[in-house]
C-alpha positions in Angstrom: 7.6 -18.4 1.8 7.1 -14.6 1.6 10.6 -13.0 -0.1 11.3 -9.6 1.2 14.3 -7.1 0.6 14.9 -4.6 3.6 15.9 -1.3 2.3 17.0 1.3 5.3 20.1 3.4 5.6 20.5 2.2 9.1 22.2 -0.7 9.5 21.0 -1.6 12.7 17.4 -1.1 11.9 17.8 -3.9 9.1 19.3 -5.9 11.5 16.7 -5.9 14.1 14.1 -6.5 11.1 15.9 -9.4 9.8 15.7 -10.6 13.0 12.0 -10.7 13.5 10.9 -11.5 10.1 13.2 -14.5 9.8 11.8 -15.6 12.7 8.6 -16.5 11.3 8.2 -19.7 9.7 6.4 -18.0 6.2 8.6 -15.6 5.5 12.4 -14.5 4.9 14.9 -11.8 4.0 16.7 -12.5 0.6 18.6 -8.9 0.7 19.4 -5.7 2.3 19.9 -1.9 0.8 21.6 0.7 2.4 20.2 3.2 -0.6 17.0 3.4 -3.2 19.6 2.6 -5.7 20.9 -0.7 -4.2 17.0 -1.7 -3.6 16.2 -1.1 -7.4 19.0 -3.5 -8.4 17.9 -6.3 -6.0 14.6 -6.1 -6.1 15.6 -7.0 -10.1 18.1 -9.6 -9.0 15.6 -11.2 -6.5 12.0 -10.5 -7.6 10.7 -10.3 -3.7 7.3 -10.1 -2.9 7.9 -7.2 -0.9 10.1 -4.6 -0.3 10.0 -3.1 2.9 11.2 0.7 2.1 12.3 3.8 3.6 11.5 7.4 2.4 15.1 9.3 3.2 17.6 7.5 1.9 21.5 8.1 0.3 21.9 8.2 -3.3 18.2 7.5 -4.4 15.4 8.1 -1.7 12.5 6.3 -1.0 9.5 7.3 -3.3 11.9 7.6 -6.5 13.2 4.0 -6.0 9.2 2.7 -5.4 8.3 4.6 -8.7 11.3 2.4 -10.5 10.0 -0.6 -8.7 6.5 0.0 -9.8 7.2 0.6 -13.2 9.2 -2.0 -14.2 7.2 -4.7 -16.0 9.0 -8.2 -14.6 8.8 -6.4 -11.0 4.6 -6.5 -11.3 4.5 -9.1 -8.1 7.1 -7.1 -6.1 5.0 -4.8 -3.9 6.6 -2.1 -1.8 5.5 -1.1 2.0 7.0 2.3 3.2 8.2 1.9 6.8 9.7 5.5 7.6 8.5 8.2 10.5 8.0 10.7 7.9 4.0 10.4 7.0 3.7 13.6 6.1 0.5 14.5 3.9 3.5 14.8 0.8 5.5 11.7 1.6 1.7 10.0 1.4 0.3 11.1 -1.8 3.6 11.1 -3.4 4.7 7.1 -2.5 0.8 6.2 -3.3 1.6 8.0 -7.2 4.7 6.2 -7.2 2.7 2.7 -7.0 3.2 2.1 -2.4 0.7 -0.5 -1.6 0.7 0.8 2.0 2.4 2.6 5.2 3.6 1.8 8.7 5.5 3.8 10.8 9.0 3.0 12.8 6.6 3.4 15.8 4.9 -0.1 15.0 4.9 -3.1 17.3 6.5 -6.1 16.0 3.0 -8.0 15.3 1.9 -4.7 13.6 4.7 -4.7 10.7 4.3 -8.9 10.5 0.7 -8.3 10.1 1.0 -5.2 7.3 3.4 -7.5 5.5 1.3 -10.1 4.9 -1.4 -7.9 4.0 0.2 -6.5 1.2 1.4 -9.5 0.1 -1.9 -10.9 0.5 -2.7 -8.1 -2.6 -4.6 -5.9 -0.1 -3.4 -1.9 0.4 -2.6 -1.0 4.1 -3.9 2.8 4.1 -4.6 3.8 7.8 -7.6 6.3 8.4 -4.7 9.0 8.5 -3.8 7.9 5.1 -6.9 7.3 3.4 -7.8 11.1 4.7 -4.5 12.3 3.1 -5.3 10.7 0.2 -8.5 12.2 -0.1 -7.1 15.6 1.0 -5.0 15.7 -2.1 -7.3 15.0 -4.4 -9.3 17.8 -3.2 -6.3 20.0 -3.7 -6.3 20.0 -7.5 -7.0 18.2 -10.8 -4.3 15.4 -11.6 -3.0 15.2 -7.8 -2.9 11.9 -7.2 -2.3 10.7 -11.2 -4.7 9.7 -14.0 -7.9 8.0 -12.3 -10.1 5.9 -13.9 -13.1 6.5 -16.0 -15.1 3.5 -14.9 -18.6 4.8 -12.9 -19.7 3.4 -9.8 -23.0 2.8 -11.3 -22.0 -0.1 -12.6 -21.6 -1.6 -8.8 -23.8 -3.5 -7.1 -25.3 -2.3 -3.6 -23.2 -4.7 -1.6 -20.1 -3.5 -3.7 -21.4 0.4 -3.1 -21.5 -0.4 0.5 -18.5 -2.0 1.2 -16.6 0.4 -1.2 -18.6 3.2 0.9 -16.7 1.8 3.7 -13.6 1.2 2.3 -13.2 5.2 2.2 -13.9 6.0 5.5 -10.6 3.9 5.8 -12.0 0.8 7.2 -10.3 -2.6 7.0 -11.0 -5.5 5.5 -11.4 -7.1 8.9 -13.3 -4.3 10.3 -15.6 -4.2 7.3 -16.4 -7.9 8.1 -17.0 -7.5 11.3 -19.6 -4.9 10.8 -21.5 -6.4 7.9 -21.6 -9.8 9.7 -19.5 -11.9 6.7 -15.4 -12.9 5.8 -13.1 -10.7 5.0 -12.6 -13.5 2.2 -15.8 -11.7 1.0 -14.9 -8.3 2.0 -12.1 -8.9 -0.3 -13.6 -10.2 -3.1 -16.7 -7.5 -3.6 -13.4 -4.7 -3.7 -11.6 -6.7 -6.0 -14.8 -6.3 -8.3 -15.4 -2.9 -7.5 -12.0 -2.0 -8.7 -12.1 -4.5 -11.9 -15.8 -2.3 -12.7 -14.3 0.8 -12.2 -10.8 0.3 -13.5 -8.8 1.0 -10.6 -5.3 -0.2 -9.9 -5.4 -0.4 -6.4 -7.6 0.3 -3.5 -6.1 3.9 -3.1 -7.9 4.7 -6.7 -11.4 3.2 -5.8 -11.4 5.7 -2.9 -10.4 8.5 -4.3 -13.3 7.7 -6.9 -15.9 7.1 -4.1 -15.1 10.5 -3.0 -14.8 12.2 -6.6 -18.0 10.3 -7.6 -20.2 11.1 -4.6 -20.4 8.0 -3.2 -18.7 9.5 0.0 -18.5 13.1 1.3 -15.6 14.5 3.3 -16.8 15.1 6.9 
């Protein structure tokens, strides 16, 4: 059973969310936050699996409550999703700094945000083409703009790992991946997993912001 802790400001938002994810027979809500504050202390009183946050928020917003979730060590399973209608090329990078392991906006259909959940959950990032390109676009601003990156080269991959890391930064999905090299996404999955391990990345977002630093890929 997937845990997750709504935090919104709007009470009726987290109402109707409750209502569709409790609906489905793998997951539940174990608590709501009306602020980032409120969402740091559950998240440490529940340990979810996911927390399902808003940018603009009362008291402590968004991004500075993911960074507190992110950082604290018996929170390492709790991932966060950032649901707002803000994804501005700032609210982006910033959340992905802060440890986000995807976005979806207010704008998605109700199979969309069932779907995103249990892709992060599933240990995948949800980064949309407009997000992977954001991404990229602020690492090409300046030194140090998306944090410390790893070291690790690309070299070190094999050419199926190149390949499907190659397409992992032109923002494809794991499912679209699959479908256009002909195998799983189970497989799909498991060469990034090794790419990152190789290269040292924490998370998806890091392996294709190397791709790009390390030549793999070229901005179009």
């Amino acid at each position: 059973m997937i845990q997750i802790l709504l935090a919104d400001d709007q009470a009726l938002l987290r109402s109707t969310f409750r209502m569709l994810i409790d609906s489905c027979d793998d997951m539940t809500v174990v608590a709501e936050a009306a602020n980032g504050e409120e969402a740091v202390e559950l998240a440490r009183r529940h340990r979810p699996d996911l927390v399902l946050m808003d940018i603009r928020m009362p008291v402590v917003d968004g991004l500075a409550a993911t960074r507190r979730i992110c950082a604290t060590p018996e929170l390492a399973g709790t991932r966060v999703l950032i649901l707002t209608t803000f994804e501005t090329d700032e609210y982006v990078a910033r959340a992905l700094e802060a440890g986000a392991s995807g976005f979806l906006g207010k704008d998605v259909t109700s199979d969309g945000l069932l779907a995103g959940i249990r892709t992060v959950v599933g240990g995948e990032a949800l980064l949309s083409p407009a997000a992977t390109r954001t991404l990229i676009d602020r690492f090409l601003s300046g030194p140090g703009s998306v944090g410390e990156l790893p070291q690790g080269s690309l070299a070190t991959l094999t050419g199926r790992e190149r390949e499907i890391t190659a397409l992992a930064a032109h923002g494809l999905s794991n499912q679209e991946i699959a479908e256009r090299l002909v195998v799983s996404p189970l497989t799909v999955r498991t060469h990034i997993h090794r790419a990152m391990m190789k290269v040292g990345a924490r998370d998806r977002a890091q392996l294709v912001v190397v791709a790009y630093q390390q030549g793999l890929v070229r901005v179009q």
